[in-house]
Every structure is written in structure tokens, then in C-alpha cells.
Backbone as CSV, one residue per row, in Angstrom:
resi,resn,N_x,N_y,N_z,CA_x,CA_y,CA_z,C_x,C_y,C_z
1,UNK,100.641,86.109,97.762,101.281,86.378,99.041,100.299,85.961,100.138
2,UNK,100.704,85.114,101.160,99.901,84.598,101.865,100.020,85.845,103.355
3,UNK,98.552,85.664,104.319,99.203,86.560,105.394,99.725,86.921,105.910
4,UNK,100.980,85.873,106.206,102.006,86.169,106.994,103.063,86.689,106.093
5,UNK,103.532,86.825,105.129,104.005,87.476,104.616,103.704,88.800,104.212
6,UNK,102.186,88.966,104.062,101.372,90.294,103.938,101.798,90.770,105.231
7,UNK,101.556,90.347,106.599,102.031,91.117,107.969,103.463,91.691,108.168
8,UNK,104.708,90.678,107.452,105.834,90.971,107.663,106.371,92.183,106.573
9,UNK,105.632,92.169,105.827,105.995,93.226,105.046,105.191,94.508,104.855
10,UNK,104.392,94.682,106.030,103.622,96.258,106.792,104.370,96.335,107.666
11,UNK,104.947,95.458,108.657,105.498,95.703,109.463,107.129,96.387,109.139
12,UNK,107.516,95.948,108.385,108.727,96.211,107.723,108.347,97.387,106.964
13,UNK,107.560,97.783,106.399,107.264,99.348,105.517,106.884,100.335,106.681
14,UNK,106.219,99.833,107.901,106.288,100.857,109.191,107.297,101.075,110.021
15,UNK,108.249,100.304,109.748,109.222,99.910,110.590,110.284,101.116,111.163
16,UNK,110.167,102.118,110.127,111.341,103.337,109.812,110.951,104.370,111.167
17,UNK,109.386,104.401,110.574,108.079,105.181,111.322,108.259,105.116,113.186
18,UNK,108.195,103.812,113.301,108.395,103.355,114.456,109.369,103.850,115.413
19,UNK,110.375,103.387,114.638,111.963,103.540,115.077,111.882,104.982,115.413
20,UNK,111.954,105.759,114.284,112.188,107.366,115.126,111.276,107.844,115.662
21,UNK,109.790,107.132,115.380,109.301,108.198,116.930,109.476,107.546,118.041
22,UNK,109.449,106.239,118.730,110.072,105.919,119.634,111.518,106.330,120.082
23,UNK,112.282,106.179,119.136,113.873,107.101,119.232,113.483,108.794,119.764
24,UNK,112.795,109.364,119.086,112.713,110.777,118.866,112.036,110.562,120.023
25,UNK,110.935,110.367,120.372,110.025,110.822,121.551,110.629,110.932,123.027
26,UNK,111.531,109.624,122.957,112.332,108.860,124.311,113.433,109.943,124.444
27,UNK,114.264,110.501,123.566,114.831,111.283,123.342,114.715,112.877,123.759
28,UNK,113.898,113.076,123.155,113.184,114.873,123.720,112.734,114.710,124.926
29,UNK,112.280,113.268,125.712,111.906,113.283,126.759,113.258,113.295,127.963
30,UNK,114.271,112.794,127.318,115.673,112.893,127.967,116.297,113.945,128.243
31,UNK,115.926,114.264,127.183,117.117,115.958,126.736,116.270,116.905,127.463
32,UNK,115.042,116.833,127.641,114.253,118.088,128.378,114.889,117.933,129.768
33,UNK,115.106,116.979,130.311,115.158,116.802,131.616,113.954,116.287,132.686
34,UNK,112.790,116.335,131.794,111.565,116.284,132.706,110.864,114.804,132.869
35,UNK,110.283,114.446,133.938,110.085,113.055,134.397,108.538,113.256,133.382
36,UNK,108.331,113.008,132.136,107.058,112.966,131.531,106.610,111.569,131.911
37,UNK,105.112,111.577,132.159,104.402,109.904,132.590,104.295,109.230,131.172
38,UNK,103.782,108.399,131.577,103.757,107.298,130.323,102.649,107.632,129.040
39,UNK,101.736,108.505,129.922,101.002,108.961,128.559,101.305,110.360,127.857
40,UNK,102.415,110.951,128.375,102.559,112.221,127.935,103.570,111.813,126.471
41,UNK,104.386,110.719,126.870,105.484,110.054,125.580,104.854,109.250,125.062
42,UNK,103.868,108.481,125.585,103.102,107.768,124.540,102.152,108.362,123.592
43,UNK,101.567,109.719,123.854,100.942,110.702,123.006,102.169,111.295,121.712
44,UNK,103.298,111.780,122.459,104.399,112.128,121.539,104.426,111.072,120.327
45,UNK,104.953,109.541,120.855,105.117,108.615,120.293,104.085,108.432,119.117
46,UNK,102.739,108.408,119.665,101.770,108.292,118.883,101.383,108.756,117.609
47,UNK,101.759,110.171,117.655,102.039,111.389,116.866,102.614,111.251,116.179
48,UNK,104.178,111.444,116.263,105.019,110.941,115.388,105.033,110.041,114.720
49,UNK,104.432,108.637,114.768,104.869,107.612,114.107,103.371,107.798,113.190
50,UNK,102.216,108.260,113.809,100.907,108.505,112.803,101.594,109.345,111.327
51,UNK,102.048,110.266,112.042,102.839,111.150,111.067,103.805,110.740,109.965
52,UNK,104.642,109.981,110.497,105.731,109.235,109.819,105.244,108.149,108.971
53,UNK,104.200,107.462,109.602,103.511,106.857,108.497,102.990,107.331,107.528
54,UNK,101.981,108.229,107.486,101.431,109.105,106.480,102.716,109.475,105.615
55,UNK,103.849,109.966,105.872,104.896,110.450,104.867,105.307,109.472,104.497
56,UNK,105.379,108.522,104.667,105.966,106.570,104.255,104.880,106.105,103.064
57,UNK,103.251,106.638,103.425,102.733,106.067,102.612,102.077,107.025,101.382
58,UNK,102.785,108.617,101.284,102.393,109.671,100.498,103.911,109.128,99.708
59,UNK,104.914,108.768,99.780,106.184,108.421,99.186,106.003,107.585,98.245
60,UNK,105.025,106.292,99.269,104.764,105.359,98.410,104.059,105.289,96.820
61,UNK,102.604,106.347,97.420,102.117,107.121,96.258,102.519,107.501,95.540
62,UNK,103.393,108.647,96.014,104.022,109.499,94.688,105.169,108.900,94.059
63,UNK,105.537,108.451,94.676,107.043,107.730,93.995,106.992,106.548,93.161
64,UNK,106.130,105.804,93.882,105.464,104.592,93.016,106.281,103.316,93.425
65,UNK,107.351,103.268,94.618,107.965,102.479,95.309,108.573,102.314,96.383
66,UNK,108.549,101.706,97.424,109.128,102.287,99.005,110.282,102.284,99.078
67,UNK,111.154,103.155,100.119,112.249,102.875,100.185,113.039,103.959,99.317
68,UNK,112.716,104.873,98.746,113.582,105.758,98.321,113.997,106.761,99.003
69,UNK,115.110,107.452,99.271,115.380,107.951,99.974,114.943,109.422,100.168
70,UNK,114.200,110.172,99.308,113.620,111.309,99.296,112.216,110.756,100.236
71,UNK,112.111,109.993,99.910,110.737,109.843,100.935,111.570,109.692,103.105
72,UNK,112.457,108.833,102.596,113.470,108.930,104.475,113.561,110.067,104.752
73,UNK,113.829,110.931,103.347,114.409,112.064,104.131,113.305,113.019,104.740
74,UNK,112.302,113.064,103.686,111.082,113.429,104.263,110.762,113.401,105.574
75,UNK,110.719,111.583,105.485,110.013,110.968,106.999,110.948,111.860,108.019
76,UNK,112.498,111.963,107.993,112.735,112.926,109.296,112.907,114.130,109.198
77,UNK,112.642,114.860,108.035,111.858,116.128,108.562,110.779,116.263,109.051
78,UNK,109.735,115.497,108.919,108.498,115.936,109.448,108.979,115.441,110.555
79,UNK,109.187,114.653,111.018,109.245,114.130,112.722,110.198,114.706,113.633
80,UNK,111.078,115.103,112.726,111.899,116.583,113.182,111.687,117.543,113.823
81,UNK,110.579,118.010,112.412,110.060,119.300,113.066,108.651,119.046,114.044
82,UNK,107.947,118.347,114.233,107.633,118.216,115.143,107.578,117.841,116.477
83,UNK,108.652,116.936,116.309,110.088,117.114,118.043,109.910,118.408,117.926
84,UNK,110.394,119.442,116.954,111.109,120.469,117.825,110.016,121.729,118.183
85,UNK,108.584,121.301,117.709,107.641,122.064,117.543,106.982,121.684,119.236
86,UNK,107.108,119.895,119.365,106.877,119.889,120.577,107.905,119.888,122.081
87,UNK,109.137,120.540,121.331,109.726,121.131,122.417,109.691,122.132,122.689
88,UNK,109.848,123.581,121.834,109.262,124.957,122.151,108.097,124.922,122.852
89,UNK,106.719,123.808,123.363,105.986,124.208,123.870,106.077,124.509,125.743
């Protein structure tokens, strides 16, 4: 596998990660109502998708292949509950 194919296919195994904490972050920042600056959602963002990765790549581990869906489902509970951990604050 040459690099560029090595790049397109991290990018594509982070890809899930991405999506909902950008979704999720942009989101809780809507629904609160509150004008958060760019680093208060980019910290959210940050978080989440660190997070979401780590559960993308503990799936990978344990499962022994990406893409199964006990590991998705995983990925949005944890990012779930920490939306909703960082909305009670």
C-alpha cells in the first residue's frame, strides 16, 4: 500500500469520529442557545472526536476489524454521553 492510499484509508477509519463531533459539538452549541466563540466548540470538538477515536481504535483492537457495528454503537455512546455531560455543566 503506497501513501496515499495509507492516508485515504485513516482518513476514512476517522471519518465516523469526525462527523459526530463536529455534528454533536455544532449542535449542543445550537440547542443551548448560547453564542460560544470559536475556541469554546473547538475544545468540545476536540474532545469528542479524541474520544471517538480512541473508541474506533479500542474496536479495532478488540474486534479485530473496523466497521462493526458494536464498535458505532459504542462510538455514539461515548460522544453522547459526553455532549450531555458537557451540557449539564
Amino acid at each position: 500500500m503506497g501513501p496515499v492510499a495509507a492516508f485515504w484509508h485513516l482518513l476514512n477509519f476517522f471519518a465516523p469520529a469526525a462527523a459526530l463531533a463536529v455534528f454533536g459539538g455544532c449542535l449542543l452549541a445550537w440547542m443551548r442557545g448560547q453564542r460560544l466563540g470559536a475556541a469554546a466548540i473547538g475544545w468540545r470538538i476536540a474532545l469528542n472526536f479524541a474520544l471517538g477515536a480512541g473508541v474506533l481504535v479500542a474496536g479495532l483492537l478488540l474486534l479485530g476489524r473496523d466497521g462493526r457495528m458494536l464498535t458505532y454503537a459504542a462510538l455514539v455512546l461515548v460522544v453522547g454521553s459526553v455532549l450531555a455531560f458537557q451540557t449539564r455543566r
